[in-house]
N, C-alpha and C positions, 0 to 999 in steps of 0.2 A: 188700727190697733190689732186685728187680727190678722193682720200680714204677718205684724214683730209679732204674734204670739207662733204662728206657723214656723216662721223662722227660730226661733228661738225652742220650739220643738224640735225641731229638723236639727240643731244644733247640738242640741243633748242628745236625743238618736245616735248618732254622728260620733259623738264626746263619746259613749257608754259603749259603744262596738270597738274605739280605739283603744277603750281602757279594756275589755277585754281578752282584745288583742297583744296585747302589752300584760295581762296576766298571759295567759296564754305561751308567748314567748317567754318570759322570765321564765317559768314549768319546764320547758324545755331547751331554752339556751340561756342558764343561767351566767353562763360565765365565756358567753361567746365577745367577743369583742369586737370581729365584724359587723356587727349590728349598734349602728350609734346612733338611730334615728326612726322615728315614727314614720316615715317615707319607708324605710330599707324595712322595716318589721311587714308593712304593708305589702310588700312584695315576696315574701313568704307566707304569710296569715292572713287569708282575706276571707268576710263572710262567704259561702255556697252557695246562697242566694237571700234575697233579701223580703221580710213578711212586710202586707200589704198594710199591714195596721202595726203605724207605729208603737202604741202600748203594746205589741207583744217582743216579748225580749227576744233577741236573735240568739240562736245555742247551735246552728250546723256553722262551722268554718272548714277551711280547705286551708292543707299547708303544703307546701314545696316544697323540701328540705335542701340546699344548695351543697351539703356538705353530709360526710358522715353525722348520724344522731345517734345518741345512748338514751333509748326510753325507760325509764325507771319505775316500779310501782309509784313510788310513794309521788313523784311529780304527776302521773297522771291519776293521781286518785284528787289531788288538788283542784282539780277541770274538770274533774269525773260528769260536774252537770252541762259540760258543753258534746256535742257529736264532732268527733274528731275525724276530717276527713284525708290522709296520707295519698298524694300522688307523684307519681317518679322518682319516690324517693331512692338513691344513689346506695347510701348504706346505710341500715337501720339494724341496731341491738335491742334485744328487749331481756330485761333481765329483771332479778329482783334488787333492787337497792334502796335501803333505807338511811337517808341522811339528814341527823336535825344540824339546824342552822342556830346557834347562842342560845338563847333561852326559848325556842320554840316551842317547848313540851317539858313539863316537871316530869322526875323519875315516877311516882305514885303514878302517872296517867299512860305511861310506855306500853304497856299490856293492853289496857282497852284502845290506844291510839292505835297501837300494831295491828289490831284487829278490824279495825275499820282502816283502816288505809291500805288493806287487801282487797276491796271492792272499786273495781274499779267503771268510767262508762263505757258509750259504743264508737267503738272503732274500726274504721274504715281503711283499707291499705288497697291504694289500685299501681299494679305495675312499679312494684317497689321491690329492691333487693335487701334482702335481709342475711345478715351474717351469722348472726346466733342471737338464740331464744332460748334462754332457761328462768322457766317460773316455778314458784313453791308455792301451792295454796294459797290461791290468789280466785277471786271470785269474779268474774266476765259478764258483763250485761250482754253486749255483744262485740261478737270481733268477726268480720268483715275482711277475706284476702280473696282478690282477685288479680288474677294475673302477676301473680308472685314467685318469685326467686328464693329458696331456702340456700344459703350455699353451704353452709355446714351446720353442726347438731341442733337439735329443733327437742324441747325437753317441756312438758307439762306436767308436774307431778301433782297428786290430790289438789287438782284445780275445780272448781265449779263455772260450767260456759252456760246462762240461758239460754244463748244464740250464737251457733259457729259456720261459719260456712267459707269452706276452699274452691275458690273454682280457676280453674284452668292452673294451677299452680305448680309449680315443679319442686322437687326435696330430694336433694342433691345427695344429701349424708343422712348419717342416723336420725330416726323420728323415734320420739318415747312420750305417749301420752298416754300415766301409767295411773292407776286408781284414781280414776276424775270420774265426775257426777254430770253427763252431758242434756240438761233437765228439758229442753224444748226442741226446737228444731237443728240438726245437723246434718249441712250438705258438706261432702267432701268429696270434689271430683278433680282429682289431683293426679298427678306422677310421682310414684315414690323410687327413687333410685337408689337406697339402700335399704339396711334393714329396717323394719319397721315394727314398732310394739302397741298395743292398745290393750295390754294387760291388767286386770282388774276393772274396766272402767264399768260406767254403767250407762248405759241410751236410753234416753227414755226415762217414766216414771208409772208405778203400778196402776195410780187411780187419774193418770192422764194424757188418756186417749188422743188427743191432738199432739203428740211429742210425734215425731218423724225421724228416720235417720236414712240416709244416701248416701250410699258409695257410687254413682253409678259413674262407668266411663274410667272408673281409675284404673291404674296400671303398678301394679308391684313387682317390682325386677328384684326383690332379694325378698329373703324370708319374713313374715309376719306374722304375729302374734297376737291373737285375741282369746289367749288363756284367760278364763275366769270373769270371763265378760258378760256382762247380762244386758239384754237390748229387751227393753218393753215397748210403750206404744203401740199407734197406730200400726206402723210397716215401717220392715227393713228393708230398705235395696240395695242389693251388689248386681245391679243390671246393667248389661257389657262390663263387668269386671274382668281384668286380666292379670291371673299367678303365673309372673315366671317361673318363682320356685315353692315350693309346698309352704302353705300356710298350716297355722297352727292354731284350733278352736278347741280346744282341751278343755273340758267342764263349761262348756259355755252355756246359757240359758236363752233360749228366743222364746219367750211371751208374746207372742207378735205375729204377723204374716211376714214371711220370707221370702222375698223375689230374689230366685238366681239366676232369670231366665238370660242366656246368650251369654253367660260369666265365661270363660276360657283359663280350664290349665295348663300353660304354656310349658310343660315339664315332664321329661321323662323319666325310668326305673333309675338310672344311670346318676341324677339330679336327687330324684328321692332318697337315695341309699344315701348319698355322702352328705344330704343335710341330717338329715339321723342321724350319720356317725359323726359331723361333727359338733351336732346337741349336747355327745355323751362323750367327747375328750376328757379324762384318757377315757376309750372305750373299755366300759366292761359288758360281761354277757348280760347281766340282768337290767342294770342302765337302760344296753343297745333293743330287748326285748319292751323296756318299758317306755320308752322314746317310741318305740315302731307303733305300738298300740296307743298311747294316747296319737298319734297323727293320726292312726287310722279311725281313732273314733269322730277324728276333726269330721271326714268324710262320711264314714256311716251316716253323720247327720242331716248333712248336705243331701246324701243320695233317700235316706228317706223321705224328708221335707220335699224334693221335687215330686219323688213316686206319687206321694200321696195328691201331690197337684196335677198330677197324669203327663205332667213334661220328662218319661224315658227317655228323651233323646240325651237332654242334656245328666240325667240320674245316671246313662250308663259312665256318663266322664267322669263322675267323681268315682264310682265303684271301681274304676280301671284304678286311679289311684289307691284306691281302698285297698285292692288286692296286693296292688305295690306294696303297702305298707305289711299285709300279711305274709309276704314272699319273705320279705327281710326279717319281720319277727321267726320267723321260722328256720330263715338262714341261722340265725343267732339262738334259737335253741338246738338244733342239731349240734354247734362245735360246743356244746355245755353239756348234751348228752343226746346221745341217737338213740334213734326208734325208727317201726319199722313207716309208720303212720307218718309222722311229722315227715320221712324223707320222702315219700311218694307226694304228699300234697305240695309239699316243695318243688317238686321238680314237675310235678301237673302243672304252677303255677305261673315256671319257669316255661315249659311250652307254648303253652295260650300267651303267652306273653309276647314272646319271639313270634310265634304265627302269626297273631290278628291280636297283637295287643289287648286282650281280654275281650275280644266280638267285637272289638270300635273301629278296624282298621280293615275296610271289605277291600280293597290294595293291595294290603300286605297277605290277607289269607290267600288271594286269587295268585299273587305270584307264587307263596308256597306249596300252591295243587299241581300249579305248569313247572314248578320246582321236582316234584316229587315224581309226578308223570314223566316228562324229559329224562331226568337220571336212571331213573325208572329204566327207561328204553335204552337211553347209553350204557347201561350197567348189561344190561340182556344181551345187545350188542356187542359189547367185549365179549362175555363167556362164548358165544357164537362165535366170533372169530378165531379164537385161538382155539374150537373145538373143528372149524372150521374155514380157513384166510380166504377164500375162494367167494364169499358170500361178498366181496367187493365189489366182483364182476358186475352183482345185481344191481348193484346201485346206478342210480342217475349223474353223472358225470354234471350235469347243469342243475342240479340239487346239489350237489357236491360245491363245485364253485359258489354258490351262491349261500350254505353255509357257511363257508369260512369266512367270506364278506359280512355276514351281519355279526358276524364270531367279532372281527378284526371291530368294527365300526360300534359293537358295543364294549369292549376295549377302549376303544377311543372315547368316546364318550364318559367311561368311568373315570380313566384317567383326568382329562378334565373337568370333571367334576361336574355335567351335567345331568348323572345317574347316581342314585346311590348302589352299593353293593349288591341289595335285595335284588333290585334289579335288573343288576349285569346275569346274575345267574338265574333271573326268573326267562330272561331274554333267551339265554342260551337252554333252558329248559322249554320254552315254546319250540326254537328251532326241533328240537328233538322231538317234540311231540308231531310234529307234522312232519318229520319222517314216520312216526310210529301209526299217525292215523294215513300216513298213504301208503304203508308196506305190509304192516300189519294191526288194523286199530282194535281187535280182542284184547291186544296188553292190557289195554288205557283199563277195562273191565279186570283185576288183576286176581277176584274172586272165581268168574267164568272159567280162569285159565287153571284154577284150582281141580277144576272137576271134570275138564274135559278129558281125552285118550289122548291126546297126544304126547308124544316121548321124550322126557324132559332128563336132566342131568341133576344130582342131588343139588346140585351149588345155585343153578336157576331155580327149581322149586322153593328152595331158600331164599333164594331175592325176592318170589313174589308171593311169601309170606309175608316177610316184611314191610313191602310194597302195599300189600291187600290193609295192614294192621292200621300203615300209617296214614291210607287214602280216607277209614274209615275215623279216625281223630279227626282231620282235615276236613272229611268232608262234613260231621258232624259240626264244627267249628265255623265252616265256611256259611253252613242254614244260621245258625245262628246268630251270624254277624250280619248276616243279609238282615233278618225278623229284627234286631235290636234288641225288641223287647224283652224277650226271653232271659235277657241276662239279667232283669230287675228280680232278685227272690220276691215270691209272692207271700 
């Protein structure tokens, strides 16, 4: 007698997983036709594992979509009490669609039906391709993408997510997840290969310290936006984050700890200017002025928030962009009106920049001293010859060959492409120095040569005036690219 009651358990067990499974299916292949049997359902929809005590109702299943799928709110708000697990799937939509079926819902109950049937449960998506996602205000218990394919636009507008998390996932096209309410934990360690927005949202919650949010590890190759975004909780992480091109934190609020340690702005002056101008298409002067300052306050922020954690290293990266953004505001008030103030800081700003990238680039300052030194001597050198040709004699015939050889081979190397420009001509500015410190190394001191007796010509005195003005920019520029720190205001 309790054999047949075991069995006769085990049968209903059994009965109540196929049935279901069979809700389950209907939800989402309502009107598939390949599907003609409890065998063929079985091999798309099967439990994820199975609880050791039959009284407890099974709710995790795994599906395998064999075919394109359209996920609908209103079908997965139907199952909302089961854990929905997505793997391999081929092509998957996720959209809003609301469709009654005959007499499903009286008109008087539309409004409160519409409202509950925006919450949806948790969902699971591993190693799945998705085509397009566009939600409206739609409430997320959780949603679960790992190892995922976005291929084109990816849209969450005024959504509510308890629980979101992207990992390893790629976003091929536009992402807009734009005034949503992200209330507990959000990882997002993703690829974003277009633009990307996350304007208005909010991370986090005032009075709940356990809320989290992670960016860490992502990669944004086009512009993003986290205009008017407020993150509270515990901590924010953007660690190893990488901006190809300027992001954008215009009024944003961090209630929070901020990790930006190892983040990377992968972008230069060249990048900056032309996302700015093309924010303000058609460009006008005050637009291109008020574009340039909100980016730059994106970064003031940045560069304070590390300061105050004592990570200079990484504070001087963002301030380099910071300056970028004042160079251009400034470009853009000069052709609106000149002065004498705005043009000199402009073009300070433009130097340091070209030199040593605002103190971050101890490379680029070092080639433009062997820059400066070298021409320096070749420039002395001409006025000498043609004051006097004969000063050929003196020279070393196997110095001789053996400059035009590294002359030629860094040539070649430019060509090629294995130098950049900075350093065909920093190259060819060492050569020159090391004639200058084997023939006469007092130049290289270009102050010394100011004060001594010897009998110079008005047009040399002139060269290393300018020689002395510009050694001393440079070299002022050169300590403080070595120190770093110095370029954080205190």
């Amino acid at each position: 007698m309790q054999e047949d009651d075991f069995f006769i358990q085990a049968q209903k067990y059994f009965d109540d997983i196929d049935e279901v499974i069979n809700a389950i299916c209907f939800a989402l292949f309502p009107f598939n036709p390949t599907i003609k049997s409890i065998g063929m359902v079985q091999q798309i929809i099967y439990p994820r594992s199975y609880p050791s005590n039959a009284k407890v109702k099974h709710l995790d299943y795994k599906i395998t979509p064999i075919r394109h799928l359209d996920l609908g709110i209103m079908e997965l708000w139907k199952i909302r009490q089961y854990k929905l697990h997505f793997h391999h799937a081929p092509s998957l939509r996720l959209m809003n669609s609301f469709t009654f079926m005959g007499d499903e819902i009286g008109d008087d109950e539309i409004d409160e039906y519409m409202n509950e049937i925006k919450n949806t449960g948790e969902m699971n998506f591993n190693w799945c391709h998705f085509k397009e996602i566009n939600i409206h205000q739609c409430r997320f218990k959780k949603l679960v993408f790992k190892n995922c394919t976005f291929e084109k636009d990816i849209i969450f507008n005024s959504c509510i997510f308890e629980e979101i998390i992207f990992e390893n996932c790629i976003f091929k096209n536009f992402v807009s997840i734009t005034d949503s309410h992200f209330k507990g934990v959000t990882k997002i360690y993703a690829k974003f290969e277009g633009q990307t927005s996350f304007s208005g949202c909010t991370f986090g919650e005032k009075d709940n310290h356990q809320s989290t949010v992670f960016f860490n590890q992502s990669i944004f190759k086009q512009v993003t936006f986290f205009t008017n975004t407020r993150f509270y909780g515990e901590t924010v992480s953007f660690y190893k984050v990488v901006f190809e091109k300027i992001p954008n934190f215009t009024q944003a609020v961090f209630q929070t700890n901020l990790n930006l340690v190892n983040s990377s702005l992968n972008f230069d002056y060249k990048t900056t200017y032309q996302v700015i101008k093309d924010k303000g298409k058609p460009i006008l002067f005050n637009q291109a002025i008020q574009n340039a300052n909100d980016f730059r306050d994106s970064f003031r922020l940045f560069k304070n928030t590390l300061s105050k954690e004592g990570n200079l290293l990484d504070a001087s990266n963002y301030h380099r962009v910071e300056l970028y953004c004042k160079e251009i505001e400034l470009h853009s008030k000069l052709k609106e009106s000149w002065n004498w103030r705005d043009w000199i800081d402009k073009w300070q700003l433009c130097l340091y920049r070209h030199t040593s990238d605002h103190h971050t680039d101890l490379l680029k300052i070092i080639s433009w001293v062997m820059i400066v030194i070298g021409y320096f001597g070749l420039g002395f050198f001409i006025i000498r010859y043609f004051q006097d040709s004969s000063i050929l004699l003196h020279l070393n015939p196997y110095g001789i060959t053996l400059s035009f050889g590294g002359v030629i081979s860094l040539g070649t190397l430019l060509i090629m492409g294995y130098i950049q420009r900075i350093f065909f001509f920093a190259g060819i500015g060492l050569i020159s120095t090391l004639w200058i410190a084997c023939y006469k190394p007092t130049l290289i001191f270009g102050a010394m040569n100011l004060i001594d007796k010897s009998s110079r010509s008005g047009l040399e005195n002139l060269l290393t005036v300018l020689y002395t003005l510009a050694m001393i920019l440079l070299l002022f520029s050169l300590q403080k690219t070595a120190r770093k720190n110095s370029i954080i205001p205190s």
